[in-house]
C-alpha positions as CSV (number, residue, x, y, z in Angstrom):
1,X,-71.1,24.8,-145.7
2,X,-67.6,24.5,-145.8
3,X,-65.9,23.7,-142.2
4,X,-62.5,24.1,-142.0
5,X,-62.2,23.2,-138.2
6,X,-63.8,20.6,-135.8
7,X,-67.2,21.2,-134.7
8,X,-68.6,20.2,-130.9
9,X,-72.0,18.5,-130.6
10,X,-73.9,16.6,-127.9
11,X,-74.1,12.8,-128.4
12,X,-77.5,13.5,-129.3
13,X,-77.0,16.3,-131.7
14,X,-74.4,14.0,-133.1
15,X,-77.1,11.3,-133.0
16,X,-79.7,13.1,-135.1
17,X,-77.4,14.8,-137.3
18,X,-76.7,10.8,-138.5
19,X,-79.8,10.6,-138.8
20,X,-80.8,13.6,-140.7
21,X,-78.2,12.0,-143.3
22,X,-79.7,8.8,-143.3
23,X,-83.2,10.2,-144.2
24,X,-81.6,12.8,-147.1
25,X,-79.8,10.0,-148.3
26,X,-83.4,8.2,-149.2
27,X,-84.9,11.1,-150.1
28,X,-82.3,11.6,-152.6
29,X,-82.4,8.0,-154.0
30,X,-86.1,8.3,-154.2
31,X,-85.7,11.8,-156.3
32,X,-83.5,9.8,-158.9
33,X,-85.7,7.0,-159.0
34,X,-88.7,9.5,-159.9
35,X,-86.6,11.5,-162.4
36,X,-85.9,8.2,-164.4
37,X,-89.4,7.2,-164.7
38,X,-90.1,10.3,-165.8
39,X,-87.4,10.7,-168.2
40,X,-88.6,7.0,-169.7
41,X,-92.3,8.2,-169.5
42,X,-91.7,11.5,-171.6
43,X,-87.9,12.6,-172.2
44,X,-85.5,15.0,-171.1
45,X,-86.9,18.1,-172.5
46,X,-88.0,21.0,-169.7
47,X,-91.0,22.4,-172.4
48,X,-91.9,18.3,-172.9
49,X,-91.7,17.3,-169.3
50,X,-92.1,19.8,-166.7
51,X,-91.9,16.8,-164.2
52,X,-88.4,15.4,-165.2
53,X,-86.9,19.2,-164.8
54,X,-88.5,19.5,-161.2
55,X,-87.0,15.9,-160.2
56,X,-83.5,17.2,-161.5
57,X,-83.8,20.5,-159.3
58,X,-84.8,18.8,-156.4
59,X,-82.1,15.7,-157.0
60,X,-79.5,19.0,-157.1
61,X,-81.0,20.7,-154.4
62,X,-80.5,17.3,-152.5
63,X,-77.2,16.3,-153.8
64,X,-76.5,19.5,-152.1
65,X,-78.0,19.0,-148.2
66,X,-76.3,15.8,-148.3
67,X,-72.6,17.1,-149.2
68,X,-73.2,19.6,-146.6
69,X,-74.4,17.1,-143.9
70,X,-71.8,14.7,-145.1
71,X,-69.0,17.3,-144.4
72,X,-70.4,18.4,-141.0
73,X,-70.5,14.9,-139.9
74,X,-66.7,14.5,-140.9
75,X,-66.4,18.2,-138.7
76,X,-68.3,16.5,-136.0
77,X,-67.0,15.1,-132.6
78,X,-69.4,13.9,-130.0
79,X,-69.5,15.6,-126.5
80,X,-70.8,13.4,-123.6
81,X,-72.8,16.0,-121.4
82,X,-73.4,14.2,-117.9
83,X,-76.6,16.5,-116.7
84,X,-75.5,15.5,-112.9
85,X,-72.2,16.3,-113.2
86,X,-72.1,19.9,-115.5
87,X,-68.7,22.2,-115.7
88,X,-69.1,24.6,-112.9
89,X,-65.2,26.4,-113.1
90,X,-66.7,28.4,-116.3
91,X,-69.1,28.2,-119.1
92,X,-68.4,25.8,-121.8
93,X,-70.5,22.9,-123.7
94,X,-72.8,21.4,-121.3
95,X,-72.8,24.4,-118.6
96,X,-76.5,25.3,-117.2
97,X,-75.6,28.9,-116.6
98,X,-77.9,31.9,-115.4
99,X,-77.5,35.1,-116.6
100,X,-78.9,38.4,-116.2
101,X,-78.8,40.4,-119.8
102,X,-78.8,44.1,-119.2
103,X,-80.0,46.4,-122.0
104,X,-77.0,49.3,-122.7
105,X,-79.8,51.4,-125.2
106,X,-82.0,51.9,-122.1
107,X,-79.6,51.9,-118.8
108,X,-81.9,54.2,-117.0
109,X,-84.8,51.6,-116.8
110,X,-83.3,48.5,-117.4
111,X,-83.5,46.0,-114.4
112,X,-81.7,42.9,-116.5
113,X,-83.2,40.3,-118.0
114,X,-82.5,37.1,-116.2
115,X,-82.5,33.6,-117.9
116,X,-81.0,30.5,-117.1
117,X,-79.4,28.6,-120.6
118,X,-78.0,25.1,-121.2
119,X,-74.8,25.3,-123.8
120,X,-75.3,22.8,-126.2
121,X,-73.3,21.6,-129.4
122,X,-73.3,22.9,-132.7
123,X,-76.5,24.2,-133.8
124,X,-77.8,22.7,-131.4
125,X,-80.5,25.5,-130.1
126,X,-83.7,25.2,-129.1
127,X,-85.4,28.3,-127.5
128,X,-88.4,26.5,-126.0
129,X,-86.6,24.5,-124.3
130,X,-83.8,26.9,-123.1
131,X,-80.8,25.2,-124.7
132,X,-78.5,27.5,-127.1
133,X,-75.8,26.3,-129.1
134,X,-72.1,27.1,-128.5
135,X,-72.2,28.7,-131.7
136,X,-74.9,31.7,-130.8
137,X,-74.1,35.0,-130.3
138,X,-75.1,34.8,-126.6
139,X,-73.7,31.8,-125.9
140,X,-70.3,33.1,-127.5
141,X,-70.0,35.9,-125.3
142,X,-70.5,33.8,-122.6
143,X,-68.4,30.5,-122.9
144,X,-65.3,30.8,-120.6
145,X,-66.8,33.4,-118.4
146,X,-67.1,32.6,-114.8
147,X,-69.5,33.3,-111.8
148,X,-69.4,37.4,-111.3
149,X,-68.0,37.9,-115.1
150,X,-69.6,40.1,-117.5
151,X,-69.1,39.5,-121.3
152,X,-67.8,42.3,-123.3
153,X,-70.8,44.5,-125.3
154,X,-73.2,42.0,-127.4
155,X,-75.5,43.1,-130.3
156,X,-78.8,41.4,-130.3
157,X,-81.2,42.5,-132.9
158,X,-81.2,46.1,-132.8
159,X,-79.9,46.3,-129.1
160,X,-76.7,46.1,-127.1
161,X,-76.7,44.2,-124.5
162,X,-73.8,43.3,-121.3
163,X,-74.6,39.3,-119.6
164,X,-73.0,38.9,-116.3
165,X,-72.9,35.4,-115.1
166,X,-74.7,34.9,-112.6
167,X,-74.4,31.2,-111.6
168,X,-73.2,27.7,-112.9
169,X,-75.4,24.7,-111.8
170,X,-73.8,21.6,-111.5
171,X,-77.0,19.6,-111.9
172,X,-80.4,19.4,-113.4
């Protein structure tokens, strides 16, 4: 990944993404600890020692996730979400919005879809629990809308698709 501009999370998105370091980090100490006793145990040679080879892809693979994390950390600033006290004047990080998504393939029989979304940071999303990251497509088309608006045409999948706001809740 290479972010150029500043990236939004929730304290706890920020929180785990620390975290997620923290644990690559060891994992990627442990990997180089492994490929040096295997390298002592048998040498450096891939048709010798199939096991020193596979620590050395997985120490690049996690030299890797942890420049990546590293750089989105730098990218990251923490957004304190209050859930009594949510933006209401529009949608933005930390909204609870509902929404009704109507379907512009089948117009005729549509009758919307309605869901109700919390904005959260930067890949941030969790479906089962109804919270979508500023980032997504949906939540995109969405983010400075207001009560009544409906966001210019979105492509889901396979389908086009129109989301009128429908409300802004200013609690949980």
């Amino acid at each position: 990944m290479t972010q150029s501009t500043t990236i939004y999370m929730t304290t706890t998105g920020f929180d785990n993404l620390k975290a997620l370091l923290a644990r690559k980090k060891q994992e990627y100490a442990d990997v180089r600890d492994h490929r040096q006793v295997a390298f002592e145990m048998s040498g450096d040679g891939w048709h010798d020692n199939p096991e020193f080879n596979r620590q050395q892809q997985l120490e690049a693979n996690l030299n890797h996730t942890v420049k990546e994390l590293t750089e989105r950390l730098q990218h990251a600033r923490p957004v304190n979400i209050d859930p009594n006290n949510r933006p209401t004047s529009h949608v933005a990080i930390g909204s609870l919005v509902s929404i009704t998504r109507w379907n512009l393939n089948d117009i005729a029989n549509d009758k919307g879809v309605n869901e109700t979304w919390e904005i959260v940071g930067f890949d941030e999303t969790d479906i089962q629990a109804a919270k979508i990251g500023y980032n997504a497509p949906l939540a995109k088309s969405i983010i400075g809308l207001q009560v009544g608006d409906i966001s210019d045409e979105l492509l889901l999948g396979s389908q086009a698709w129109e989301i009128e706001v429908t409300a802004i809740h200013s609690g949980v």
